[in-house]
N, CA, C and O of each residue as an XYZ file, in Angstrom:
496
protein
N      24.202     -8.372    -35.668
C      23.301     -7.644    -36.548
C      22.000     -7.268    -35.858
O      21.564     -6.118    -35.897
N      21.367     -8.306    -35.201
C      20.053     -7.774    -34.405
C      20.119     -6.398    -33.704
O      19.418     -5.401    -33.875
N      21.297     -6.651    -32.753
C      21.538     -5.581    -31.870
C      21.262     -3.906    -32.682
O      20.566     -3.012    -32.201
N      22.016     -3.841    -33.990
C      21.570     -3.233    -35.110
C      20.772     -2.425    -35.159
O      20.776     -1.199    -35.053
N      19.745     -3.477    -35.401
C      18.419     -3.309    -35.911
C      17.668     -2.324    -34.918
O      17.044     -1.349    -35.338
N      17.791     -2.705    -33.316
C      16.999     -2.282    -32.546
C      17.120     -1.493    -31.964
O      16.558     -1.322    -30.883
N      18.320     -0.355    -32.783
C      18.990      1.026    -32.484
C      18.554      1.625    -33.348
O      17.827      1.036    -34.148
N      18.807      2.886    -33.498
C      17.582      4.481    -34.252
C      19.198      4.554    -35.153
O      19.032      5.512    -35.909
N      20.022      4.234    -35.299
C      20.977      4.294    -36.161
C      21.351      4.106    -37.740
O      20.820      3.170    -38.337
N      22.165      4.891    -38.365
C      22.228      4.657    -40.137
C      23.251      4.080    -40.679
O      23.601      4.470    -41.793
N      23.827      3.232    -40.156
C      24.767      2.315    -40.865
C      24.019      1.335    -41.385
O      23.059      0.592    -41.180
N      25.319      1.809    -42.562
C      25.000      0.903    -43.861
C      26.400      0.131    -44.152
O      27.489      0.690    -44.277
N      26.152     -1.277    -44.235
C      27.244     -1.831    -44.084
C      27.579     -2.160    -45.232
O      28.671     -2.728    -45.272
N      27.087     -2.033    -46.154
C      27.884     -2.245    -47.517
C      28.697     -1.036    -47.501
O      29.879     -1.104    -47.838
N      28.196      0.012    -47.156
C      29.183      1.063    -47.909
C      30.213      1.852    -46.484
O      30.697      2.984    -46.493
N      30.281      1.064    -45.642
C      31.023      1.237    -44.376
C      30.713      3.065    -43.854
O      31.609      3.692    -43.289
N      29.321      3.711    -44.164
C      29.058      4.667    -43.919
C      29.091      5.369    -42.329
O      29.787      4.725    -41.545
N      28.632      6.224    -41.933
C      28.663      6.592    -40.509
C      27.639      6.191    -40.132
O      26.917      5.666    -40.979
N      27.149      6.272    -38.697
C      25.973      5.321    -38.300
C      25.063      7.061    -37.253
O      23.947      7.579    -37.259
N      26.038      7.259    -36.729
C      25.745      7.917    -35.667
C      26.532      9.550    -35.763
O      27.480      9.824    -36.499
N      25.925     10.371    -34.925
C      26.185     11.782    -35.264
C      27.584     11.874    -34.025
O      28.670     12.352    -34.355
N      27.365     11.433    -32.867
C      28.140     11.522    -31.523
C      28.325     10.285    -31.162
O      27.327      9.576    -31.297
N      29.248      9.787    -30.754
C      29.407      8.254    -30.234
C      30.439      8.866    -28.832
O      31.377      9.645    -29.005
N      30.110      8.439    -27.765
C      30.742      8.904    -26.350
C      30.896      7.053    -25.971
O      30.179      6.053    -25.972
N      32.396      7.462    -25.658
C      32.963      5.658    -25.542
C      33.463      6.187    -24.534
O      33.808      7.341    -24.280
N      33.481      4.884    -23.762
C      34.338      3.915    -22.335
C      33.396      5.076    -20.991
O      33.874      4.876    -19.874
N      32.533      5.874    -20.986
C      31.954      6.634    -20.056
C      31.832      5.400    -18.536
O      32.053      4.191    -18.472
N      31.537      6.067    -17.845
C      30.626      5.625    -16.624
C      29.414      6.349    -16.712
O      29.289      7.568    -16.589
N      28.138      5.145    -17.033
C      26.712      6.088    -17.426
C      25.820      6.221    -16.275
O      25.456      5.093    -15.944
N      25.358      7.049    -15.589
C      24.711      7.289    -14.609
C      23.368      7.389    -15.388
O      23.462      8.100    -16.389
N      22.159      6.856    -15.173
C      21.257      6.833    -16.565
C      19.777      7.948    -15.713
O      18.853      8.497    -16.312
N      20.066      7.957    -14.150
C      19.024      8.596    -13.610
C      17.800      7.984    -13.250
O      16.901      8.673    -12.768
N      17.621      6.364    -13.491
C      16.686      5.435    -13.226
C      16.816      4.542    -11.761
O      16.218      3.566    -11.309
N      18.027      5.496    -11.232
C      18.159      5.100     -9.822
C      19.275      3.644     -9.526
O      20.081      3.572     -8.599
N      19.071      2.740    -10.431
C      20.207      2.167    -10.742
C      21.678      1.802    -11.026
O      21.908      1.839    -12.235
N      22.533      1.527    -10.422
C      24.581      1.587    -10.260
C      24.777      1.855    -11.486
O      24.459      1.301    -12.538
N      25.491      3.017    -11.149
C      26.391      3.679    -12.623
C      27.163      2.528    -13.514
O      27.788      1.882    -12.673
N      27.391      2.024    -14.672
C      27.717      1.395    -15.777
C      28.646      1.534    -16.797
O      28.492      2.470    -17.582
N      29.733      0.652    -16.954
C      30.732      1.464    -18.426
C      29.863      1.040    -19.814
O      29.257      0.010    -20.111
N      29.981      1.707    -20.187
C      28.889      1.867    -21.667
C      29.701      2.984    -22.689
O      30.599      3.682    -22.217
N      29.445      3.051    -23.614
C      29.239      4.055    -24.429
C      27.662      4.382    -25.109
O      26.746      3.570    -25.245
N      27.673      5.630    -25.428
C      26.296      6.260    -25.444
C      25.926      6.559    -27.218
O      26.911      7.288    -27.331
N      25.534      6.572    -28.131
C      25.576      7.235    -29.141
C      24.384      7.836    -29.435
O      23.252      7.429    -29.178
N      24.832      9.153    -30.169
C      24.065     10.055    -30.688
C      23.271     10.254    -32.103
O      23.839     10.348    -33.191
N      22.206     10.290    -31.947
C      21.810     10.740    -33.292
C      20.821     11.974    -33.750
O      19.635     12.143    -33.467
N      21.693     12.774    -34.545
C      20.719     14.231    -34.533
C      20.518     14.380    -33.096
O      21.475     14.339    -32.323
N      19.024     14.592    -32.608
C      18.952     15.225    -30.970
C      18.592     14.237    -29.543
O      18.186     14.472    -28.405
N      18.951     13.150    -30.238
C      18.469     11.247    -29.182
C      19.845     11.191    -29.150
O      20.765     11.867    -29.611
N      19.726     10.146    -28.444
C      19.927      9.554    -27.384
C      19.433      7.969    -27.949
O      18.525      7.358    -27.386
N      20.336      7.302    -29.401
C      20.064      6.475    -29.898
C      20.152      5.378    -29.497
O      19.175      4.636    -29.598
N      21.450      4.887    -28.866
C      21.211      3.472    -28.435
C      22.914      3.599    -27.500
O      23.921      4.165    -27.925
N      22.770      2.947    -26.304
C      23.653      2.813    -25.418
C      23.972      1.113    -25.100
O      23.191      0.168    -24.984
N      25.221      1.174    -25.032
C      25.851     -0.808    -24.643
C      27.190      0.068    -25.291
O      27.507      1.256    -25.227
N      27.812     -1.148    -25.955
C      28.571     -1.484    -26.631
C      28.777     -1.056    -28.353
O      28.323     -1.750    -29.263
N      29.609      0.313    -28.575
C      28.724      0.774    -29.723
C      30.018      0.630    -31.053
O      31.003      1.361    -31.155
N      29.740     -0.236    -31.735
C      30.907     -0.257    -32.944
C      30.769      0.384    -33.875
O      31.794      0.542    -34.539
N      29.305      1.150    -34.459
C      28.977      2.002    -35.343
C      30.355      3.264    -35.856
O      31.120      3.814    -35.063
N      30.342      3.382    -36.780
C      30.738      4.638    -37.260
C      30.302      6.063    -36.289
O      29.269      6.003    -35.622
N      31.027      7.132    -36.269
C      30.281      8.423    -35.743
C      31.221      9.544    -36.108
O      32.432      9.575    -35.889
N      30.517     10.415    -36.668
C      30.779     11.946    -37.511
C      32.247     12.034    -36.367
O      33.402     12.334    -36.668
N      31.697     11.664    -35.040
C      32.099     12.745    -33.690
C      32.358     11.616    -32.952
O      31.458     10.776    -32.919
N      33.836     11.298    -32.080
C      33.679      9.729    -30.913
C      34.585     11.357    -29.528
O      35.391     12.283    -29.430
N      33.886     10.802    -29.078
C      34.527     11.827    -27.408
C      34.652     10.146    -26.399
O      33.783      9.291    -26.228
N      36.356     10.207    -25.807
C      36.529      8.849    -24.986
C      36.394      9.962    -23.784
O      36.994     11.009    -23.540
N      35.081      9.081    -23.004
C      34.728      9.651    -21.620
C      35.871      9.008    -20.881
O      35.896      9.320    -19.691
N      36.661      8.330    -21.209
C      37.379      7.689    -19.839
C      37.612      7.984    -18.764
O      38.533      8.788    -18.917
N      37.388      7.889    -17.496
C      37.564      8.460    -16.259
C      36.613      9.656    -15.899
O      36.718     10.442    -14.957
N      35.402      9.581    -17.149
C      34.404     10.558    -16.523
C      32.684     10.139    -16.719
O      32.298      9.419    -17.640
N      31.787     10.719    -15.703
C      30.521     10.656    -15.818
C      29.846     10.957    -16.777
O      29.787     12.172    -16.965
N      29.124     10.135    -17.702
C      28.423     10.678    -18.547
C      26.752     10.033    -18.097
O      26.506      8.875    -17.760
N      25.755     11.196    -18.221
C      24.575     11.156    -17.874
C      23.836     12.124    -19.143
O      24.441     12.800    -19.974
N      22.380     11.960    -19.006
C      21.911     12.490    -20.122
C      21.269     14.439    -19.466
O      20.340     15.093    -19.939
N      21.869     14.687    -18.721
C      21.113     16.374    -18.061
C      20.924     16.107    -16.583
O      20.849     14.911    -16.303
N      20.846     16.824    -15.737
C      20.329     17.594    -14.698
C      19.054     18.219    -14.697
O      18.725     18.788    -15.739
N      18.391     18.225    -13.882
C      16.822     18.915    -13.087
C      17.493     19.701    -12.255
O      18.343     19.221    -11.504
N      17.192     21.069    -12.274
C      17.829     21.624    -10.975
C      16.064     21.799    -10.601
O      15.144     22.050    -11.379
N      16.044     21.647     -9.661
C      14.291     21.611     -9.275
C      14.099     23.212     -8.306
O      12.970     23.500     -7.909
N      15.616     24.413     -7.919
C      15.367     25.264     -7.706
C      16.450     26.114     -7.832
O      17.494     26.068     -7.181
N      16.130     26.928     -8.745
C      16.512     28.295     -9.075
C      16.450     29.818     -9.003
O      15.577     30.554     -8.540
N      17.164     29.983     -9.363
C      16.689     31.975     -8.625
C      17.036     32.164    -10.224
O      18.231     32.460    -10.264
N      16.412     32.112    -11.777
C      16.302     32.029    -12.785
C      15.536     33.329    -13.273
O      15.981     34.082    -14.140
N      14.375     33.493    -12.635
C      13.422     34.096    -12.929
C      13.360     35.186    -13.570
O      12.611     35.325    -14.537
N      14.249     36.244    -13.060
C      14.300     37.483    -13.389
C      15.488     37.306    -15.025
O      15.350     37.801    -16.144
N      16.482     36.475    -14.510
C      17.663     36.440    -16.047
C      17.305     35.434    -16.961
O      18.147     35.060    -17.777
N      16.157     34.929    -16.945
C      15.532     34.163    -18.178
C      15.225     35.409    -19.148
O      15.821     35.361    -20.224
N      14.572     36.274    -18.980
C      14.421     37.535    -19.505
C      15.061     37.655    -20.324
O      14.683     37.384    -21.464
N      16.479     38.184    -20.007
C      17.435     38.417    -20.953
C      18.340     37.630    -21.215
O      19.203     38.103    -21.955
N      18.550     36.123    -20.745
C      19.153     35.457    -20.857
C      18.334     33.917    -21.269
O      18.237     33.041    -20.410
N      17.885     33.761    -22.399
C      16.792     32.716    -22.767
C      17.647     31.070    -22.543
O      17.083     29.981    -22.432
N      19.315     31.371    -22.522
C      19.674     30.217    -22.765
C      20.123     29.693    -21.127
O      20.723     28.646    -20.884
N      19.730     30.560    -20.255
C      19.759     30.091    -18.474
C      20.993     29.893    -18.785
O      21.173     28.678    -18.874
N      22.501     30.823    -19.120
C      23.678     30.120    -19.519
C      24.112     29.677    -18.348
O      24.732     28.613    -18.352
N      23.829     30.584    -16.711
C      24.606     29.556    -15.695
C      24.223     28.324    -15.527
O      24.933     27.541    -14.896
N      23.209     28.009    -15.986
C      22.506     26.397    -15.216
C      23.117     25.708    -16.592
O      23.436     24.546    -16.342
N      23.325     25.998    -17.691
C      23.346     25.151    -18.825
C      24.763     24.930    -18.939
O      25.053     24.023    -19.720
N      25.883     25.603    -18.281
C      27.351     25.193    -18.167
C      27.479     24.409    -17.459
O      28.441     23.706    -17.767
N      26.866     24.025    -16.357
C      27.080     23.051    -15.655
C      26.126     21.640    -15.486
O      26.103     20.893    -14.508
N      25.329     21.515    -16.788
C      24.956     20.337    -17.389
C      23.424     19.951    -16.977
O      22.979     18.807    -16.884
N      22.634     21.322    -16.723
C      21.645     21.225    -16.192
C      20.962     21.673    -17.946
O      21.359     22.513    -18.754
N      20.101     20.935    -17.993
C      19.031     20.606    -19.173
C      17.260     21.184    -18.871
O      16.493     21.629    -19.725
N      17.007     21.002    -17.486
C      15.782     21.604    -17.188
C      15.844     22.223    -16.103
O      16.603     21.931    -15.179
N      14.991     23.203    -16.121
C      15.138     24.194    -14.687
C      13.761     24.370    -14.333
O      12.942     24.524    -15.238
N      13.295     24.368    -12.783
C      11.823     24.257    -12.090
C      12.018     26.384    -11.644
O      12.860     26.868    -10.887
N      10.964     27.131    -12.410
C      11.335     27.983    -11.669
C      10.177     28.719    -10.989
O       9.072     28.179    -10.929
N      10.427     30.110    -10.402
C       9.010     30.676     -9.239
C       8.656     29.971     -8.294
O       7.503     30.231     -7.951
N       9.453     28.671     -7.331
C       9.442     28.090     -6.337
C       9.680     29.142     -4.816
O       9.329     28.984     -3.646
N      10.172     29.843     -5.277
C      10.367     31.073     -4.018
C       9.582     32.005     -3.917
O       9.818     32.931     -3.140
N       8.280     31.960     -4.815
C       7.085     32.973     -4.542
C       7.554     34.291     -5.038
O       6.915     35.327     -4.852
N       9.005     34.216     -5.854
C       9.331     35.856     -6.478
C       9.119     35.774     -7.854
O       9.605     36.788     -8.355
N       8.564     34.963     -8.813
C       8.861     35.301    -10.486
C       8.061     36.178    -10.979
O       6.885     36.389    -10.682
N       8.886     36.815    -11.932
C       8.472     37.865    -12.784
C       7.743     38.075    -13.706
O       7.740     37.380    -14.722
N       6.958     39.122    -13.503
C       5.745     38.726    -14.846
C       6.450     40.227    -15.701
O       6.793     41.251    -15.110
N       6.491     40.110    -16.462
C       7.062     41.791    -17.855
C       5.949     42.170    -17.598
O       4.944     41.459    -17.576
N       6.028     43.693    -17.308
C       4.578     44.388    -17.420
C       4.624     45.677    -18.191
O       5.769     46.127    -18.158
N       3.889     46.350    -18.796
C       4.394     47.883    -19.304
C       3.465     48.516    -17.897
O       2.619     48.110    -17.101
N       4.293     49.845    -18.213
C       3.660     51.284    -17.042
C       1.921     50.962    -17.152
O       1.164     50.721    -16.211
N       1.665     51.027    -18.282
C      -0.275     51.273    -18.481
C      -0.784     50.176    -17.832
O      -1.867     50.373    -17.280
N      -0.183     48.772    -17.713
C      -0.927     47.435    -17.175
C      -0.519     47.451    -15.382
O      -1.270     47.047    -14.494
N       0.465     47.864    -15.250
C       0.717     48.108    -13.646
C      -0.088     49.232    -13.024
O      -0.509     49.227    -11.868
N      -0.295     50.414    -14.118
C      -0.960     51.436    -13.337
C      -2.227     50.831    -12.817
O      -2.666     51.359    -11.795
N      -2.960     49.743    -13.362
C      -4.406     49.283    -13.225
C      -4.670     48.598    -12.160
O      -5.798     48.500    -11.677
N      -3.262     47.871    -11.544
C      -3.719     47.131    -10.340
C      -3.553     47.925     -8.916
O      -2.583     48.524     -8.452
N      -4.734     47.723     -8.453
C      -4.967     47.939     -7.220
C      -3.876     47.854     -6.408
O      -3.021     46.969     -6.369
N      -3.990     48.988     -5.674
C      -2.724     49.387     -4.897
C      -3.417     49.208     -2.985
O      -2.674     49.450     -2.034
C-alpha cells in the first residue's frame, strides 16, 4: 500500500477502478541519468511519467515492451530543423524517431519569416 501512496496514481481499491492512463510492462528502462538500463515497467498518467518499479495498478492502455527499450525522449542537440519548423510545427522527422526536444540554429543558418517591406530596410 505505501508504495501506492507515493505514486501520482488513481486507484481506488474498493471499486477495483483504473489507476493509470498507459502502463508499459517488462521494458528495459534506459532513464538518461547515466545509470545501467533496468527491467521495470513505466506508468502513465494523463502527460507524466507517474511512477516506475513494479506496476500492478489497473491501466486504460498496458503495451508489453518485452525485448525493447523504453526511455522517456531524445535531445537531438543538432538539427537542420530550421527552415521546416515553419511549415511543419510538429518537426514530424525528429518526432518519429522518438526525439521529444530539438536544439536548433547551431549551424549559423536559422530563419527569421520576414515580409518584402522589413527586408527592403536592411542594409545591403
Amino acid at each position: 500500500m505505501e508504495a501506492r501512496r507515493q505514486t501520482v496514481g488513481l486507484y481506488n481499491e474498493e471499486e477495483d477502478t483504473v489507476s493509470y492512463d498507459i502502463v508499459i510492462k517488462n521494458g528495459l528502462v534506459v532513464d538518461g541519468s547515466g545509470g545501467a538500463p533496468y527491467r521495470a515497467d513505466v506508468a502513465i498518467h494523463e502527460d507524466r511519467i507517474a511512477a516506475v518499479g513494479k506496476i500492478t495498478d489497473l491501466a486504460t492502455r498496458t503495451i508489453d515492451a518485452e525485448g525493447h527499450i523504453v526511455t522517456p525522449g531524445f535531445v537531438d542537440i543538432h538539427t537542420h530543423l530550421d527552415a521546416q519548423i515553419s511549415w511543419d510545427p510538429m518537426a514530424s522527422s525528429s518526432c518519429w524517431h522518438g526525439v521529444t526536444s530539438v536544439v536548433m540554429g547551431n549551424c549559423g543558418v536559422t530563419f527569421a519569416l520576414a515580409t518584402r517591406r522589413i527586408v527592403s530596410t536592411w542594409p545591403t
